[in-house]
Each structure stands twice: as structure tokens, then as C-alpha cells.
TITI-626063 format. One record per residue: residue in three letters; x, y, z of N, C-alpha, C, O, CB in turn. Coordinates in steps of 0.02 Angstrom, whole numbers. Glycine has a CB too. Example, Ala and Ser with C-alpha at 12.3 -4.5 7.8 and 13.67 -1.06 7.14 Angstrom:
BEGIN
   type      n.X      n.Y      n.Z     ca.X     ca.Y     ca.Z      c.X      c.Y      c.Z      o.X      o.Y      o.Z     cb.X     cb.Y     cb.Z
    Ala      660     -284      390      615     -225      390      660     -165      390      712     -166      423      565     -224      452
    Ser      642     -112      354      684      -53      357      645        2      394      670       57      402      704      -30      286
END
This chain:
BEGIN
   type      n.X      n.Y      n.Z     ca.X     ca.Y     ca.Z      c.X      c.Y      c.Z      o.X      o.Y      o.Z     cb.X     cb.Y     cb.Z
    Unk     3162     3849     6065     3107     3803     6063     3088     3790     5990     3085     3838     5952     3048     3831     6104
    Unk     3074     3722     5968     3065     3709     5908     2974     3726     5903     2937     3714     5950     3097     3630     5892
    Unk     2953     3752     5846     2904     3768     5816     2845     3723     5816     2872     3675     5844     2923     3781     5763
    Unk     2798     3708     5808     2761     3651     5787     2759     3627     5724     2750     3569     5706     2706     3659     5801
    Unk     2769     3685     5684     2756     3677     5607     2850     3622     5603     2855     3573     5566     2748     3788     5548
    Unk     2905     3647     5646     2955     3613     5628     2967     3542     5652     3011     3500     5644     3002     3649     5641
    Unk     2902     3546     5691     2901     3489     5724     2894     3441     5665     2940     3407     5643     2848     3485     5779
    Unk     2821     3441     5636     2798     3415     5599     2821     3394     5550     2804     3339     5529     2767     3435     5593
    Unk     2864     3432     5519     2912     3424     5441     2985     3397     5475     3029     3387     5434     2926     3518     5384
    Unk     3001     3387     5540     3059     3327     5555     3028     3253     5578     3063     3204     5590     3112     3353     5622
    Unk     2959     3255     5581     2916     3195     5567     2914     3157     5534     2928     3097     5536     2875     3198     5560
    Unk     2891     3196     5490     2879     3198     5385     2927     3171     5393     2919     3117     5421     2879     3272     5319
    Unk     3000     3186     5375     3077     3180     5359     3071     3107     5393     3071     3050     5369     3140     3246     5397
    Unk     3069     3127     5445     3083     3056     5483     3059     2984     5446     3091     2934     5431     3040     3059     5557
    Unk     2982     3002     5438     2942     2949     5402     2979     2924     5341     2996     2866     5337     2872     2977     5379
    Unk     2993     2980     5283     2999     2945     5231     3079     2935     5245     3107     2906     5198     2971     2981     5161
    Unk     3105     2945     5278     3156     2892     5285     3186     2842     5315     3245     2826     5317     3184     2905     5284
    Unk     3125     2812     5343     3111     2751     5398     3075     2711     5317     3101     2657     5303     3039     2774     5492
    Unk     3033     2729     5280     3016     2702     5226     3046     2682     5151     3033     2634     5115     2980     2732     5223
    Unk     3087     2733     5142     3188     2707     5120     3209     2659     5152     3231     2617     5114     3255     2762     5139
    Unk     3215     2639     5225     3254     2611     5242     3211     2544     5226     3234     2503     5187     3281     2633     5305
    Unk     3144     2535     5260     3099     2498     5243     3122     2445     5174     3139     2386     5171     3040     2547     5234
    Unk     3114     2487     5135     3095     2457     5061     3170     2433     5045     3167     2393     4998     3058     2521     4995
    Unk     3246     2445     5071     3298     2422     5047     3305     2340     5104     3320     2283     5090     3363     2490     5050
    Unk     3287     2367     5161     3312     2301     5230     3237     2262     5236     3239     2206     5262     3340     2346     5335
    Unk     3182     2283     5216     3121     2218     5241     3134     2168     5206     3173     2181     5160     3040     2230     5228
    Unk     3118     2116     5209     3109     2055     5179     3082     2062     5132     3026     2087     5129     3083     2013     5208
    Unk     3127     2032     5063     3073     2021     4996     3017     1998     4979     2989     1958     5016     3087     1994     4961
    Unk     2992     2016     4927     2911     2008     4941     2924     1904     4914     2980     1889     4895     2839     2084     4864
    Unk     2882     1859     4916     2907     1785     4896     2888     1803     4833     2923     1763     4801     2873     1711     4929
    Unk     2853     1840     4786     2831     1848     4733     2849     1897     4684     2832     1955     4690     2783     1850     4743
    Unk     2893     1870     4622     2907     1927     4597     2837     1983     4544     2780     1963     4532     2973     1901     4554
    Unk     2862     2044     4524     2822     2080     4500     2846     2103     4427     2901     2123     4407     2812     2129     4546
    Unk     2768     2090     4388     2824     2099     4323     2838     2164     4297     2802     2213     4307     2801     2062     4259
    Unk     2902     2164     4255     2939     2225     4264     2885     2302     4220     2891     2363     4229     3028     2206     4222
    Unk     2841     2267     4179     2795     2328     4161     2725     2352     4226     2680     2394     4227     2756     2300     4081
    Unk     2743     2311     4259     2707     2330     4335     2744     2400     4379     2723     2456     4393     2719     2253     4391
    Unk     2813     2360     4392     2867     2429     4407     2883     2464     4348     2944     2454     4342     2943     2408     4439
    Unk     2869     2492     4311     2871     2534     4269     2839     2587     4254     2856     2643     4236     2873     2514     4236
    Unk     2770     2553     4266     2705     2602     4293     2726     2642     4339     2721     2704     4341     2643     2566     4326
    Unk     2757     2594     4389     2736     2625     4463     2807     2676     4453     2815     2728     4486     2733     2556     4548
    Unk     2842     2657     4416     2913     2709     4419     2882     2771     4376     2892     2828     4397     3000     2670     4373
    Unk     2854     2764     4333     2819     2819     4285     2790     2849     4333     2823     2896     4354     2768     2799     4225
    Unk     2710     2835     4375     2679     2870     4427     2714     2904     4468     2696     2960     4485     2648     2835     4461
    Unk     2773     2876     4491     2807     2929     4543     2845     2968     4483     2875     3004     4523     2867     2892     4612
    Unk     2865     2987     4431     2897     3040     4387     2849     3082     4384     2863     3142     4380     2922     3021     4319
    Unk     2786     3062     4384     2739     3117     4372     2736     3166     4422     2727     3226     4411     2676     3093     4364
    Unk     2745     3141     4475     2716     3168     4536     2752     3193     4556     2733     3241     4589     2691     3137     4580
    Unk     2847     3180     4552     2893     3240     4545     2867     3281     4504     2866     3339     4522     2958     3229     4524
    Unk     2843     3268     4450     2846     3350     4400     2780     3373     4428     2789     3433     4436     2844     3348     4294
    Unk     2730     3361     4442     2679     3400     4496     2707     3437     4534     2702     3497     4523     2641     3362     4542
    Unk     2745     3414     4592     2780     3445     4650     2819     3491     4625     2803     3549     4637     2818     3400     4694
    Unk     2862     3483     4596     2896     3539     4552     2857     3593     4518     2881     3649     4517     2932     3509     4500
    Unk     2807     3584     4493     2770     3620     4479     2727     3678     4529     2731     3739     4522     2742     3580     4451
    Unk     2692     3648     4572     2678     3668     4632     2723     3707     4663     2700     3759     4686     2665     3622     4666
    Unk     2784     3696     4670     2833     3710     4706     2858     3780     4680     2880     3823     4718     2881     3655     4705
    Unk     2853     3790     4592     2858     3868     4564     2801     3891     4588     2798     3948     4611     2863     3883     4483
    Unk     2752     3851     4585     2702     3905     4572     2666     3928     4672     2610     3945     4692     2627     3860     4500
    Unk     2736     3915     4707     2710     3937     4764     2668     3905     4822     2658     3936     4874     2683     3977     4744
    Unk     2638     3829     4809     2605     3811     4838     2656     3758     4889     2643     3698     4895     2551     3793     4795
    Unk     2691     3778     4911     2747     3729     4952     2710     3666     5010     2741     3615     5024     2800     3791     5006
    Unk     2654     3679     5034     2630     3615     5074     2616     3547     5012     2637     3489     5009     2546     3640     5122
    Unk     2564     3592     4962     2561     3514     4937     2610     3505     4892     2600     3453     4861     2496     3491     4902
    Unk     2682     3545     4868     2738     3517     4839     2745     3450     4886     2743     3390     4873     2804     3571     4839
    Unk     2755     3489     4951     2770     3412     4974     2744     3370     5006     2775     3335     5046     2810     3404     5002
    Unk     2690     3366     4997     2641     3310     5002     2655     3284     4928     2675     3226     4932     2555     3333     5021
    Unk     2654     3302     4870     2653     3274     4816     2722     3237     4795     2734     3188     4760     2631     3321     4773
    Unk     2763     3286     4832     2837     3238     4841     2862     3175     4875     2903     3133     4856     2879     3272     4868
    Unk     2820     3179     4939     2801     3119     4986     2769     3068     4952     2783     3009     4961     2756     3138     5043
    Unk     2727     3088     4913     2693     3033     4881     2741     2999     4834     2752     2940     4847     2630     3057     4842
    Unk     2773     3024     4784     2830     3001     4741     2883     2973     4767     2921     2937     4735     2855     3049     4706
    Unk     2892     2988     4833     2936     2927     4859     2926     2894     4882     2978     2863     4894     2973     2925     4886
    Unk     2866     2861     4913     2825     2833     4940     2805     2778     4863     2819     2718     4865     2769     2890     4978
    Unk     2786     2797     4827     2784     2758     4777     2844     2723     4738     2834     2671     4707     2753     2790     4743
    Unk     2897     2750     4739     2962     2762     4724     2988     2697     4761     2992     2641     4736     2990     2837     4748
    Unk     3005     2713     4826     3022     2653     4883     2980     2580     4875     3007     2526     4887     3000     2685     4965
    Unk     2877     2591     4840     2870     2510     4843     2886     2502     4780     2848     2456     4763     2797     2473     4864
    Unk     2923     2519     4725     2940     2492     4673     3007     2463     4693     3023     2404     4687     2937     2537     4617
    Unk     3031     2494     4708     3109     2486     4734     3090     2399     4798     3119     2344     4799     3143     2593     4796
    Unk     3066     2409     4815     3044     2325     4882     3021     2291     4846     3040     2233     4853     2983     2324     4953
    Unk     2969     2303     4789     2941     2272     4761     2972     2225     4700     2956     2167     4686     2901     2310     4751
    Unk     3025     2270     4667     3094     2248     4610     3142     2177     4654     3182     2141     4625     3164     2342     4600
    Unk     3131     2174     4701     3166     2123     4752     3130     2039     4762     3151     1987     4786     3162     2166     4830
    Unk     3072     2059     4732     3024     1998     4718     3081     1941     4683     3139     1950     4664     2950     2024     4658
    Unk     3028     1870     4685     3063     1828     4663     3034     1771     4640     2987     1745     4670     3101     1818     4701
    Unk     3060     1746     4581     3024     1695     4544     3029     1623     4594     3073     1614     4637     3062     1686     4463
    Unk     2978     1581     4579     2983     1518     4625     3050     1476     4599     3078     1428     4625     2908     1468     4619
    Unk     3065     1519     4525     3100     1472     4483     3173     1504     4504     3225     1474     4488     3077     1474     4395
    Unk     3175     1549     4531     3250     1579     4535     3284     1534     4584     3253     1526     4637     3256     1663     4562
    Unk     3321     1513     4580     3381     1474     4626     3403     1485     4698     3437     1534     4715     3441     1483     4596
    Unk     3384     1441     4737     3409     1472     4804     3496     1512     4811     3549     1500     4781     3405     1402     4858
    Unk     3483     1545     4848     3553     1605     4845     3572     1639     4828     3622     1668     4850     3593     1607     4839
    Unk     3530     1658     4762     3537     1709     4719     3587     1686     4669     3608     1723     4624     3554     1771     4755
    Unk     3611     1611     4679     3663     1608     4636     3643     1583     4575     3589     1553     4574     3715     1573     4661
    Unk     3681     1589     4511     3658     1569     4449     3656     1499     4433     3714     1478     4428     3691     1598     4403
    Unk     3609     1451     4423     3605     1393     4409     3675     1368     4364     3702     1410     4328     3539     1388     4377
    Unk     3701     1301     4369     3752     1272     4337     3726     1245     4275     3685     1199     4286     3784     1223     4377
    Unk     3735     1257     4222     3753     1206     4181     3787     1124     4188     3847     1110     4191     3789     1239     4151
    Unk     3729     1077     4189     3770     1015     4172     3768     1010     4101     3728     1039     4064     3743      948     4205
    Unk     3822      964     4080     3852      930     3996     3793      867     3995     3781      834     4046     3963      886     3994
    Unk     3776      861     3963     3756      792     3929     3814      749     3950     3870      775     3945     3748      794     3842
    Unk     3812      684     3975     3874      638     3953     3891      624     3874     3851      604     3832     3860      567     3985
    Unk     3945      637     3866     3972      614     3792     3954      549     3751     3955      501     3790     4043      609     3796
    Unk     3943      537     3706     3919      482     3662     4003      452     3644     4057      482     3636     3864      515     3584
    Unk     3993      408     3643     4075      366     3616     4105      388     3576     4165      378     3567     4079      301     3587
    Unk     4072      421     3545     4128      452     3500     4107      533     3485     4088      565     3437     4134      406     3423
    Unk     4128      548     3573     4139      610     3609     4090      666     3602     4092      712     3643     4200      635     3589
    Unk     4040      666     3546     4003      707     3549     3963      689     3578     3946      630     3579     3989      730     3507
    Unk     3916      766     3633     3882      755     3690     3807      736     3658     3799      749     3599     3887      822     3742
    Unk     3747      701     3701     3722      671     3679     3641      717     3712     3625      721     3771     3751      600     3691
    Unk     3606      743     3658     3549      781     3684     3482      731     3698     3469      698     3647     3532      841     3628
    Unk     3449      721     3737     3381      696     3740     3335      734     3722     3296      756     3765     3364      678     3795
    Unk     3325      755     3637     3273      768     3639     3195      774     3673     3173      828     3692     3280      754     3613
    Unk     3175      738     3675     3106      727     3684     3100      757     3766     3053      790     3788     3084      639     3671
    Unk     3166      735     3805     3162      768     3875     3153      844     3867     3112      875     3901     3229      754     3918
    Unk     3190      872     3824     3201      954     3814     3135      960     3796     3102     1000     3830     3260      987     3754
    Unk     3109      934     3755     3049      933     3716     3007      962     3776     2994     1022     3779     3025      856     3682
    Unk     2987      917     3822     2939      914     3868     2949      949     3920     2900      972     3948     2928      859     3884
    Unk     3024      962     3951     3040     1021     3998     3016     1085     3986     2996     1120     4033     3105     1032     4002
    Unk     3015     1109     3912     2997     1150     3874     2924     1167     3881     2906     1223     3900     3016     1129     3816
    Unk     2893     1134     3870     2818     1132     3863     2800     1154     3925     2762     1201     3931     2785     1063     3845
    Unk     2836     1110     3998     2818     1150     4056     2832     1212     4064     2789     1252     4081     2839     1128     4104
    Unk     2888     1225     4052     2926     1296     4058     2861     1369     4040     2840     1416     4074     3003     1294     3983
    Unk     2843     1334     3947     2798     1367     3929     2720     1404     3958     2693     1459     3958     2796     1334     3893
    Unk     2706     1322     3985     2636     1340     4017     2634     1383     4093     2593     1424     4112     2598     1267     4029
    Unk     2689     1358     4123     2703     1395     4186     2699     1476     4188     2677     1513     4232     2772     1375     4206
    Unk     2737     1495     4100     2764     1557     4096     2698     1612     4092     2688     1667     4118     2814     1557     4032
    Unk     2654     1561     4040     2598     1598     4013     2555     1617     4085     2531     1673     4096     2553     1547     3954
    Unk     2552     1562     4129     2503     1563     4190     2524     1622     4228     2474     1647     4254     2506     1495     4238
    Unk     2594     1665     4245     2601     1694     4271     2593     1751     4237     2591     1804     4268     2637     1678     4297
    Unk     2588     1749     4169     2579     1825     4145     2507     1848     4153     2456     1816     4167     2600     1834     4066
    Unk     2519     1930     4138     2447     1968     4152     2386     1964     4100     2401     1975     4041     2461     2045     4157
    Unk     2329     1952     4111     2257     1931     4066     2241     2003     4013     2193     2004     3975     2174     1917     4133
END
């Protein structure tokens, strides 16, 4: 007969790896996250391994792993969260083409300034709007 206490910790198990699975197969978030956002959140869960580890010498084994649960738990929404996506990224994941300028008559390709000019300027303001205050 299984234990209660073993009950509980093939629960646990169970959970955080229904939440692995979660964070690789759910649907991406439509919004990407910027990468010093997941960085944090990748830092927070390093910490919280070295807590648990810590805990874990020093004998206190329930909240090792509660504190370990938490680090992957945090771990996994960085990981779903890294899957985000710019409005600007290209349907399919595939890499946008390069078109040429048409060539000028005498073969060298022919830039429109003032278009670049102004594509630019959008590019810019768009970029700033999405960054953090």
C-alpha cells in the first residue's frame, strides 16, 4: 500500500511535469517579452535552486522542495514566455526575403531614399513604444 506522504510527492512530480509539458506544447503567448524580463525571471529561479540546495544540506527537505518547485515553476514561465512574439515577426517563423531595388540603367540598384528615410522613423517610434518606462 502506498503511503500518503508518497502519495503526495507522486502528485507534486506529477504537477510539475504536466507544467514542463505546459510551457513547451501551450500556445504562445501573441506577445513577445523582453529578453531582460526573462532574465530576471531566469536569475529568480537560480536563486531559488541555490536556496533549495541550501536547505537541502542543511536538512530541511520539505521546503528544499517546495523551494525547488518554485524554481521550476518559474523556470517553465520563462521558458513559454521566451516563445512570445513580435507583431513584426513574419508569419511562419520564416525569415523575411530580401527584395533588390530594380537596377538603374546603368545596372546599379537604385535606393529611395526618403522611403528608407520614413520606414525608419516608423520602425523607430514603434520600437521606443514597446520598450520599458
Amino acid at each position: 500500500m502506498i503511503s500518503l506522504a508518497a502519495t503526495w510527492r507522486i502528485a507534486f512530480a506529477i504537477g510539475l511535469c504536466i507544467a514542463i509539458l505546459l510551457s513547451v506544447c501551450a500556445r504562445a503567448p501573441s506577445r513577445s517579452v523582453p529578453s531582460w524580463e526573462l532574465r530576471r525571471l531566469m536569475f529568480c529561479a537560480l536563486m531559488l535552486y541555490a536556496v533549495g540546495v541550501l536547505a537541502k544540506l542543511t536538512d530541511h527537505g520539505l521546503l528544499a522542495g517546495l523551494v525547488f518547485s518554485g524554481g521550476i515553476m518559474l523556470s517553465t514561465l520563462a521558458a513559454w514566455l521566451s516563445r512570445g512574439r513580435d507583431q513584426e515577426d513574419p508569419p511562419g517563423g520564416e525569415e523575411p526575403i530580401d527584395e533588390r531595388p530594380p537596377p538603374d540603367p546603368d545596372g546599379i540598384p537604385r535606393i529611395d531614399w526618403a522611403a528608407f528615410e520614413r520606414e525608419f522613423r516608423r520602425y523607430e517610434r514603434g520600437r521606443r513604444e514597446r520598450l520599458p518606462a
